[in-house]
N, C-alpha and C positions, 0 to 999 in steps of 0.2 A: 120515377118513370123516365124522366128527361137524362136519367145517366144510366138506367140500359139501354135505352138507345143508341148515348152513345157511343156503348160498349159495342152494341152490336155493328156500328157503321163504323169503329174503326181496327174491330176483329175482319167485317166485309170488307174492309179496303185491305186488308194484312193478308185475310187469304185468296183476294183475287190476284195481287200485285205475286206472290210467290206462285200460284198456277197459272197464270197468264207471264209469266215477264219472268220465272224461272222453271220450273217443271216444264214448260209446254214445249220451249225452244229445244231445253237435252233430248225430252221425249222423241219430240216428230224427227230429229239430227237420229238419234241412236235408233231408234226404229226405221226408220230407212237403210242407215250404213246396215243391221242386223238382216234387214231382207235381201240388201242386193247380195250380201253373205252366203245367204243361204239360198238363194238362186243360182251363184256360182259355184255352190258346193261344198265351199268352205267350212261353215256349221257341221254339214255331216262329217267332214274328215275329223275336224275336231272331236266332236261323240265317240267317233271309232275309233281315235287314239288316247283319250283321256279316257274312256270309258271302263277299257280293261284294269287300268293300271290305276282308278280310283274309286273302282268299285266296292272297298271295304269302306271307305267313308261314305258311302251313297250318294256320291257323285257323278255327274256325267261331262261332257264337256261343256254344256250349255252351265251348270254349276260354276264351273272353274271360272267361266268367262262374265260370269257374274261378280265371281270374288274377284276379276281382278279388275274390272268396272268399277267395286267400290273402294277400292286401294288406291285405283289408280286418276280415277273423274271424279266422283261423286256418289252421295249417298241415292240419288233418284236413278240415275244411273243404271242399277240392276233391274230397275222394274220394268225395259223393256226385255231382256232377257228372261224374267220370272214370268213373266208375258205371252213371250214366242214361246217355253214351254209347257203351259196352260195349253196355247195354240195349237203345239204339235202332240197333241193328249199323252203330254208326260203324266205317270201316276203321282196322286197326291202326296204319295211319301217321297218319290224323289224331289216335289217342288216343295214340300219342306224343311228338305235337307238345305237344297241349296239356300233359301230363305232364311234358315238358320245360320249359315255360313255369314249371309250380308249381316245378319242383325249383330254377332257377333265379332265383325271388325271394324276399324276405325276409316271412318271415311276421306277421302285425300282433299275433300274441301273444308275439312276441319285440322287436318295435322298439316298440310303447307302450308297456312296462314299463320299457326302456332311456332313453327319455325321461327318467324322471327320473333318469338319472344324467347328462346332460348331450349323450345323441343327438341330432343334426339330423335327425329323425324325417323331414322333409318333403324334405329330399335321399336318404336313405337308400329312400324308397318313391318317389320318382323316379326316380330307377336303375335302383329295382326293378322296375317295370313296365318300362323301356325294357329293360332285361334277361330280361325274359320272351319279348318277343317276338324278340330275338336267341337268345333257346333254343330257341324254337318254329321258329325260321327255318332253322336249322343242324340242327335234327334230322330236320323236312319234309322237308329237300331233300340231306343228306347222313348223316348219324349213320344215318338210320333210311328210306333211299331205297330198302333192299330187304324193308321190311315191305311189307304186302300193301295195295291200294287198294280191294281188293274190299268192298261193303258186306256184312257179314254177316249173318245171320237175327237175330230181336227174340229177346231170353231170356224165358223163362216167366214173369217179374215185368214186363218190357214188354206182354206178352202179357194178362195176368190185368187189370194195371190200367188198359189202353186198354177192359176193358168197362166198360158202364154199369153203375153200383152207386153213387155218391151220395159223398160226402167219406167216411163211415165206411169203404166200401173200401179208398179211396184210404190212407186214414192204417194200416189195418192191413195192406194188399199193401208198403207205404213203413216200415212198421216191423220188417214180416218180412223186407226185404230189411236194414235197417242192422244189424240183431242178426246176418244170416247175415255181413253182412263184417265188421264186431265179432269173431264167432266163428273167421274164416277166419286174423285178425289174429294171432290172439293166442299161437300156437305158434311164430310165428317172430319174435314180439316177445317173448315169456319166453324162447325163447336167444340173443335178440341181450342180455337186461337178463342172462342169466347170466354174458356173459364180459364185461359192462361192472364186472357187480357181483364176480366174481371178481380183475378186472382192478386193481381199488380196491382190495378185502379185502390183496392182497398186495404195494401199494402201488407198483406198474407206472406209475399219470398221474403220481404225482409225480418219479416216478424219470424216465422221458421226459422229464418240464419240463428235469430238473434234468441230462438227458445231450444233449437239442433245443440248450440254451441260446444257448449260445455259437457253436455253428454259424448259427443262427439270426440271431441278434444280428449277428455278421457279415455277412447278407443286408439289413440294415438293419430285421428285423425289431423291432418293440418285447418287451425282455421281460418287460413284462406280462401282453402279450396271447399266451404262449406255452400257460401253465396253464390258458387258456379256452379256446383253439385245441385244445386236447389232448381238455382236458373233453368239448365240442361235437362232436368228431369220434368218441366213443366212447359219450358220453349224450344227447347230441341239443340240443334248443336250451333245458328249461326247467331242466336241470342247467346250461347257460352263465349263464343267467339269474341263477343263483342263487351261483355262484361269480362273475361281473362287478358282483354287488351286495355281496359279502361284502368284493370287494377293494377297491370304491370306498367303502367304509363304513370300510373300516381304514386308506383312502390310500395303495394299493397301484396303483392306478390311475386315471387322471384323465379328462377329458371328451376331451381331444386323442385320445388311446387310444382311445378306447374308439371316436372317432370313424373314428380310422384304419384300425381294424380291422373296421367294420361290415359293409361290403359282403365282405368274405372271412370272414366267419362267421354272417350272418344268412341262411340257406337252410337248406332240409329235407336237404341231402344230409350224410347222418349214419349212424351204424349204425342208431340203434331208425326214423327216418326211413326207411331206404330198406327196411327190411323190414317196416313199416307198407303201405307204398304197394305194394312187390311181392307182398304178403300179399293183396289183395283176391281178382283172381283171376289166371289163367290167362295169362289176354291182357297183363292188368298189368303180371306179371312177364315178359314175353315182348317186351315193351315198354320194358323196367326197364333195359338199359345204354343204347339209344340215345337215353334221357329224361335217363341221369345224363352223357350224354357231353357232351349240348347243354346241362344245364345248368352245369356247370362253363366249358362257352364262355361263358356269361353269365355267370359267376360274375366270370371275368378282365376281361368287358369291364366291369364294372362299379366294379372294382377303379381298371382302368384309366383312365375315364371319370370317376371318382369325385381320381383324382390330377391332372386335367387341369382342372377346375372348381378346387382348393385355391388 
């Protein structure tokens, strides 16, 4: 009893310190720059000129400005964007698409740090965007063809901050929304960090590395990138991070590696990943397999695409 406890208090301290001390900070910053945006207009002109011209991927501008949120800042990053259009009742299939876009590229807080272990940072976020909108295109028009097209009504935070009241509005209607999806977050990201962190305690990733191996290895996988492929898939991208720098600090794995595996491990689609993103709200998660079906299609073609350039 005395060591699920203490699982559970230091899964609760793993996932307060990531929603309070990193989620909340990007959230409340990019949901306000995103309002004062679309107060001055900005937003719409975007829609209106990305709209036409990416309309076969079932994009709109608010899409675009997601995928390049998570190229360019961060994997949390799009989810005030996937957010504001919930807010402005985009149809479910269009917040799919874009959903599927984020899930399926690499986030710019996992390929600049890999950088300095010897990432082609500028191949790897090539990819990445042409892999986005292979996710957005596959989910549009198949994954996710029997979500609804219908525009929906504005939510009470579209509502409140389309009245006039001055930038102080704006910044407190924009920070009471990031706190509420912060809040919404954070129950299904403290049990996804309890069976990551029980998962450790009784030493489960290592024993997997160590019974994957050889099967793996036979697929021509590398076995170095087997223990980061494990990590990644059960703690998300800034536990890869931290074990793909441990192993290239100790000569456990090289730049070839590290290179070969980017595109099949740099994406949100993860355990604390995908229960972050279907944690917002309703729609999200309602939204949440045909976002992760498409991007896994990107994920291969990117694999794929990424083998044919070498």
């Amino acid at each position: 009893m005395s060591q699920f406890i203490d699982i559970l208090l230091e899964a609760g301290r793993a996932a307060v310190d990531v929603s309070l001390y990193t989620l909340l900070p990007i959230m409340v910053v990019m949901m306000i720059a995103m309002r004062m945006c679309e107060a001055a207009g900005l937003l719409d002109r975007l829609i209106a000129v990305a709209g036409s011209v990416l309309k076969p991927f079932g994009l709109g501008g608010l899409g675009v400005l997601a995928m390049l949120q998570i190229g360019l800042v961060s994997f949390v990053a799009p989810i005030t964007t996937l957010a504001l259009m919930e807010d402005r009742g985009e149809p479910d299939r269009r917040i799919a698409a874009a959903f599927a876009a984020v899930m399926g590229m690499a986030p710019a807080n996992a390929v600049f740090p890999l950088a300095a272990t010897g990432l082609n940072a500028g191949k790897v976020m090539l990819l990445s965007f042409a892999g986005g909108l292979v996710a957005a295109t596959t989910t549009y028009w198949l994954f996710g063809r029997k979500l609804s097209l219908e525009p929906q009504a504005l939510t009470a935070f579209e509502a409140e901050a389309a009245k006039h009241g001055g930038v102080l509005k704006i910044i407190n209607v924009s920070g009471r929304e990031a706190i509420d999806i912060v809040i919404n977050i954070i129950p299904m990201l403290l049990l996804s960090l309890v069976v990551v962190t029980t998962l450790r305690r009784f030493g489960a990733v290592d024993g997997l590395a160590g019974a994957l191996g050889p099967a793996l290895a036979g697929l021509g996988i590398a076995p170095s990138l087997i223990l980061p492929a494990i990590t990644k898939l059960l703690a998300g991208s800034t536990a890869l991070l931290g074990v793909v720098h441990q192993m290239h600090d100790a000569g456990q794995i090289d730049a070839a590696a590290i290179n070969g595996g980017a595109n099949a491990l740099l994406h949100p689609i993860d355990l604390p990943g995908i229960a972050i993103f279907a944690s917002v709200s309703r729609r999200m998660a309602r939204c949440a397999l045909p976002a992760v079906l498409g991007g896994c299609v990107a994920i291969v073609a990117r694999c794929l695409a990424s083998g044919m350039l070498n």
